[in-house]
N, C-alpha and C positions, 0 to 999 in steps of 0.2 A: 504494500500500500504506500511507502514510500516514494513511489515513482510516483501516484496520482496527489495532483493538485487541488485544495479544498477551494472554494467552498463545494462540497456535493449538493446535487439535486436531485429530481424525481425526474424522468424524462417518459411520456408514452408513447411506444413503438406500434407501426401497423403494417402488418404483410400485405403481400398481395392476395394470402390465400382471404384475407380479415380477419385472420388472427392478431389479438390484438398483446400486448406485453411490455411490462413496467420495468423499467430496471433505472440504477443510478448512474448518475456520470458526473464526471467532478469538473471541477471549473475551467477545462478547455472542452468539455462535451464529450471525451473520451470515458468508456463504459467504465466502471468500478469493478474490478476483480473478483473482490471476494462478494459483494451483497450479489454481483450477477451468479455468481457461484453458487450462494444460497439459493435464489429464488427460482434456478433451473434443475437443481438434485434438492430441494424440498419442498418448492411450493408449487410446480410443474405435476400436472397430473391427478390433480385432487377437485376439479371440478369448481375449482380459484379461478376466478373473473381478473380480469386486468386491474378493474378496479380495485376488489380486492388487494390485491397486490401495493396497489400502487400508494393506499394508505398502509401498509405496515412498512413500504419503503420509504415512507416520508419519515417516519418516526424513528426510523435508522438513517436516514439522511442528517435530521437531528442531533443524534449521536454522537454521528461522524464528524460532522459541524463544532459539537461542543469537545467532543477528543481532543481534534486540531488546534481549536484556540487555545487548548490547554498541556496542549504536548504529548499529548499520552498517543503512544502507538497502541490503536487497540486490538489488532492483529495481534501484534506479539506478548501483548496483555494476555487476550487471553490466549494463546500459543503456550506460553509457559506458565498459566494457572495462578500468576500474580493477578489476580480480578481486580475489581473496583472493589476499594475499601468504602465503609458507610458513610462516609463524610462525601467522597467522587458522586458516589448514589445518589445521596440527598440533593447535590450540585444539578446531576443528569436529569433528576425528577422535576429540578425546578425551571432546566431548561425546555423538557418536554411539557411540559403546564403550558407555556408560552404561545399563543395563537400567532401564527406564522403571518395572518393576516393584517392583524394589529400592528406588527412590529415593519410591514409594509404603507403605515399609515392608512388603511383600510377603518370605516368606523365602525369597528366592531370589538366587543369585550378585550381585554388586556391576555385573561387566559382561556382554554379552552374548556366544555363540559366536562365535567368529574370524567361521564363515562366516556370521552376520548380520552381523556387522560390515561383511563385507565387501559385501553386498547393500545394506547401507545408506549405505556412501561413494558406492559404485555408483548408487545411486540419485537422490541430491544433486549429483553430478555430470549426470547427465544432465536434472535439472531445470534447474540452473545453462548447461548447453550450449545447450540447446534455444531457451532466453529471449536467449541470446545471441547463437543463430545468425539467429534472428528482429531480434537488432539491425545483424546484418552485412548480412543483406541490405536493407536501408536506406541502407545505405552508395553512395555511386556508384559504381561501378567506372570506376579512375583517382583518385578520392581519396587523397590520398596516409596517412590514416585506417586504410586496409583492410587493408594489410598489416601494421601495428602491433595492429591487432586482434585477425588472424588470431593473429599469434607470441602475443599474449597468455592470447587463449583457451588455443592448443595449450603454452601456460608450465602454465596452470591445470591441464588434462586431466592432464600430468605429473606435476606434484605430487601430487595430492589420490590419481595411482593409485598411488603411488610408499612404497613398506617397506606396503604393504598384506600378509594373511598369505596365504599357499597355500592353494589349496583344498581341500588334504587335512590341514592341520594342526588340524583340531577333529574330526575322526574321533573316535568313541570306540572302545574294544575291542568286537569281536563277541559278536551275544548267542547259546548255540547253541541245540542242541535240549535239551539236560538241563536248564535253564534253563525252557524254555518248558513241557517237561512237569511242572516244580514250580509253575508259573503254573498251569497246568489243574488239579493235582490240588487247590489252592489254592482254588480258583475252582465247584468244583462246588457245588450249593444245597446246602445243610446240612452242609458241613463244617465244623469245629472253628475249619479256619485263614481259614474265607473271610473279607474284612474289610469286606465289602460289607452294607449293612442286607438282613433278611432277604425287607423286601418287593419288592428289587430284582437278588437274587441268581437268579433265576431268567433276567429282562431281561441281565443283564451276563453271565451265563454263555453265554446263545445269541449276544449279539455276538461274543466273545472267542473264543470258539471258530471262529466264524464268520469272524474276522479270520487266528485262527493257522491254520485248514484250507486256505484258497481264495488267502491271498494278497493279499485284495483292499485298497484303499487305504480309509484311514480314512472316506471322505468315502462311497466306494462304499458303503460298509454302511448310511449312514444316510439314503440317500434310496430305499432301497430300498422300492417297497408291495409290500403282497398280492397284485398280480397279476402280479409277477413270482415266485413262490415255488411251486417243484411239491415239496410234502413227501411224494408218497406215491405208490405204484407202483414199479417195478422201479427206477426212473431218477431220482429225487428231482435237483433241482437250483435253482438262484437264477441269474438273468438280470440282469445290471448295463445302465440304461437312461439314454441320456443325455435328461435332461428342465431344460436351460439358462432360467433364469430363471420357474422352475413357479409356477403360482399360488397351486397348494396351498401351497406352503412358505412359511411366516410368517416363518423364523430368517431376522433382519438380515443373518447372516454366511449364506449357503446353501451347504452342501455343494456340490461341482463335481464329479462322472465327469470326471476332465480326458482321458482317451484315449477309446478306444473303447470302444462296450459289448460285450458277450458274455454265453452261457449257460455256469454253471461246474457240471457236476456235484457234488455235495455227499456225504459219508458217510450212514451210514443212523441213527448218532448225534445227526450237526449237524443234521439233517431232525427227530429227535426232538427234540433240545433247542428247536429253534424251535416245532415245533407243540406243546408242551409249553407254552412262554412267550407263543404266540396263543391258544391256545384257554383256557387256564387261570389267566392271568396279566394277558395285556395290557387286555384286555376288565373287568377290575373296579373299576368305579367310586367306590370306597373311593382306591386306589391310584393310578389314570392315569384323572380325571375326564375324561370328552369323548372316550376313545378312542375311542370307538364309530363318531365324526363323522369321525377320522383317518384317512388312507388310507398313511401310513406306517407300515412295521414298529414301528421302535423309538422309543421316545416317554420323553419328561422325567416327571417326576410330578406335573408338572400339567396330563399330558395332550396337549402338544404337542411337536411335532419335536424328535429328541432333537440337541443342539447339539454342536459338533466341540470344545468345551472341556470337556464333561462328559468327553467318552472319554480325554482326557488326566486330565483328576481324577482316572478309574477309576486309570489306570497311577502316579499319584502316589502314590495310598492304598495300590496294591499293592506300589511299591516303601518306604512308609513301615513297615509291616504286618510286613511279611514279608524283612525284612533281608539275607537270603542271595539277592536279587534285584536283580541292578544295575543301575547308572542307565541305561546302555545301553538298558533294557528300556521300548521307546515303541512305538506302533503300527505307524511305520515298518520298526521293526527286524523284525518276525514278516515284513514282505516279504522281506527278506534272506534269512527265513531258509527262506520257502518255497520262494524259490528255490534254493536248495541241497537243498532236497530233491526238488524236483522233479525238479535236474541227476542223485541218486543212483537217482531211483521210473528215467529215462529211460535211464541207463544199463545197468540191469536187465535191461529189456525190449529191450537190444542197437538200441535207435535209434541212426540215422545224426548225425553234429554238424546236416545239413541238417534230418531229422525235427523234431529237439529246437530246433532253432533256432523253426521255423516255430509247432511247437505250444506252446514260451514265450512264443510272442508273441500267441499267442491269449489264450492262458490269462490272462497276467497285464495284456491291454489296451492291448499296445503294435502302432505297428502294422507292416504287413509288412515283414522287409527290417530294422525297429529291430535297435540293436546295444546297448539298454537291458541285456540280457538280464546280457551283460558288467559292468556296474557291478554289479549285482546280487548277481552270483555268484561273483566276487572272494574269499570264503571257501571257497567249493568248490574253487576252483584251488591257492587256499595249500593246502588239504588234501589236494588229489592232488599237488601238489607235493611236501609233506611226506613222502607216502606213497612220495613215487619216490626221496628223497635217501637216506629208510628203509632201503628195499631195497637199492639201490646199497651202501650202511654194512655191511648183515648179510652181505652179498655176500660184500666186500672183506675181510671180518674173519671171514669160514668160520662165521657163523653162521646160516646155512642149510644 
C-alpha cells in the first residue's frame, strides 16, 4: 500500500456486460490493492449489489483516509497483528461518525445516523479481520505466534464492537397516514402547494403515488418498463421484475429488486396518473430528450434513467416546501406505512393471521414463510395495542 497515494475514494465501475462494481482508488485514480483484493475473494459472489458494496467501501475508504493522516500503515498493522490499540479505535470511530457530506459543506447534520455508524464500524472491522485472518493462516500451527494473534485479533473485534449504539436508537417517530394524504394533496399537477417544476409534476406525481399505493421499495419503481404496466381493463396492474445487472441501465449506481418480483394490482387512479404521464408527458422531447429510445418508465430530464438520489431530492424539497411534513417523511417510510394499512384493508375482510401473513408477503416481495412483515408493522401493533389499554381504561372507569 505504500506505493498508493491517499486521499482514497469510492469509484463505481460498469461493464459492458452491466455489471456493475465498487472498488477504491487512491488519489491519482489508480485501483487500491488490497480493499480490491477484499471485495473480489469476499464480497464477489454473495448476491452483493454494487451498491452494497460501494457503502462498506466508503467506510474503508475512511479508514484508509484516517491511517494516512496519521501514519499508521494499516496493511502491515494488521500483517503483523500489532492492531489498533483503544485509544486508535476511539480516534477511527470518531472519524467514521463524521458525515462525509457535511464536511463537503453540504447542509446537512455534522455526523451520520447511529445506524450508519454502526454499518460503518461494522464494516472496517470486517475489512481489518479478513486481511488478518489471511495473515493467520500463514502462520504454522504450533508456532508459538498463533495464539498471541488469535487473543489479539479477538482484543481488536472487542473493542472497535464495544459502546457501539442499538439498533433501534436512530428510529425516528412514525410517519402516518394524515401525513401522507397532505403529501398527495400537495403533490397533484397544478396545485398551489406543489413544489415540484411544472414540467415534472406530472412524472413525480405518478411515482409518489405509485410508491405511497403499492408499497413498493424505492428502487422497485424505477426500473420498472413499459412492458411490465397493464393501465387498462378491468384489472390494471404493474409487475416488479428482477433484471440484475441490465444493459439497458446506464445509472452507475443501478436500482436492485432486492426480493422477489411480483404482479401488484394498482387503483384505477394510479393507472390514470401513469398513463397520463406516458402518453402525454414522458414522450416530449422539449422535456425528456431520447425518451422515445428509453425503455424505462421514469426518466431524469435529460432523458435517461431516473437515478435513486433524484427521489430522495423529490422528498427533501417536499419536506423543505411544505413544513408541516416531517423529517421522518422518506421513501422508506410510505412502506411502513402501507403496511399498516394493509394489516387494517386484511383485517376487514376477517382474514386469518395465516391468510395475511402469506399475502404480505406477496404483496410486499418478501419471500414465503418471511417474518419481515413484523418489522414493518410495529405501528399497527402499538395501535391495537393502544386501542386494547383504551378499552380496558373506559371499562374500568364505567365509561362505557
Amino acid at each position: 500500500m505504500n506505493c498508493e497515494i491517499p486521499p482514497f475514494s469510492v469509484k463505481l465501475l460498469r461493464f459492458r456486460s452491466g455489471e456493475r462494481h465498487a472498488a477504491i482508488v487512491d488519489g491519482r485514480g489508480l485501483l487500491a490493492t488490497q480493499p480490491g483484493f477484499y471485495v473480489m475473494r469476499s464480497r464477489r459472489g454473495r448476491e452483493k449489489s454494487a451498491g452494497t458494496d460501494e457503502l462498506r467501501l466508503r467506510a474503508v475508504a475512511v479508514a484508509l483516509n484516517w491511517a494516512s493522516l496519521r501514519g499508521i500503515d494499516l496493511q502491515a498493522r494488521t500483517e503483523s497483528f500489532e492492531l489498533l490499540g483503544p485509544d486508535e479505535i476511539d480516534d477511527l470511530k470518531d472519524a467514521l461518525r463524521l458525515n462525509l457530506r457535511a464536511a463537503k459543506g453540504a447542509k446537512v447534520n455534522g455526523t451520520v445516523k447511529p445506524g450508519h455508524f454502526v454499518n460503518r464500524c461494522h464494516a472496517v472491522r470486517d475489512y481489518i479481520v479478513w486481511h488478518a485472518n489471511l495473515a493467520l493462516h500463514r502462520i504454522r500451527v504450533g508456532d508459538p505466534r498463533l495464539p498471541e494473534a488469535r487473543l489479539a485479533l479477538d482484543r481488536f473485534v472487542k473493542t472497535i464492537d464495544s459502546d457501539l449504539p442499538s439498533g433501534g436508537s436512530g428510529e425516528r417517530d412514525p410517519v402516518h397516514e394524515d401525513v401522507l394524504q397532505e403529501m398527495l394533496a400537495a403533490i397533484v399537477p397544478g396545485s398551489p402547494n406543489n413544489p415540484f417544476r411544472p414540467e415534472h409534476q406530472h412524472r413525480n406525481y405518478a411515482l409518489l403515488l405509485l410508491y405511497y399505493e403499492t408499497g413498493m421499495r424505492r428502487a422497485e419503481a424505477l426500473v420498472l418498463k413499459g412492458e411490465d404496466l397493464v393501465l387498462h381493463g378491468a384489472k390494471p396492474s404493474v409487475t416488479v421484475v428482477r433484471r440484475p445487472d441490465d444493459k439497458d441501465d446506464r445509472r452507475k449506481v443501478e436500482p436492485r429488486v432486492k426480493t422477489l418480483g411480483r404482479e401488484i394490482p394498482i387503483s384505477a387512479e394510479l393507472a390514470r396518473a401513469l398513463d397520463v404521464w406516458i402518453k402525454r408527458h414522458r414522450n416530449d422531447p422539449k422535456r425528456y430528450p431520447g425518451a422515445s429510445k428509453n425503455s424505462y418508465v421514469f426518466l431524469s430530464q435529460e432523458g435517461t434513467e431516473l437515478g435513486l438520489r433524484t427521489v430522495n431530492d423529490m422528498y427533501d424539497l417536499l419536506r423543505d416546501r411544505i413544513k408541516t411534513l416531517p423529517v421522518g417523511l422518506t421513501p422508506h417510510a410510505k412502506r411502513h406505512v402501507a403496511n399498516v394499512r394493509f394489516s387494517k384493508k386484511s383485517r376487514a375482510l376477517g382474514w386469518t393471521d395465516g391468510e395475511t401473513e402469506l399475502a404480505r408477503n406477496y404483496h410486499f416481495g418478501w419471500k414465503k414463510g418471511s417474518k419481515q412483515g413484523a418489522h414493518y408493522n410495529r405501528e399497527y401493533a402499538k395501535e391495537m395495542a393502544a386501542q386494547h389499554v383504551d378499552a380496558v381504561q373506559r371499562k374500568s372507569t364505567g365509561a362505557e
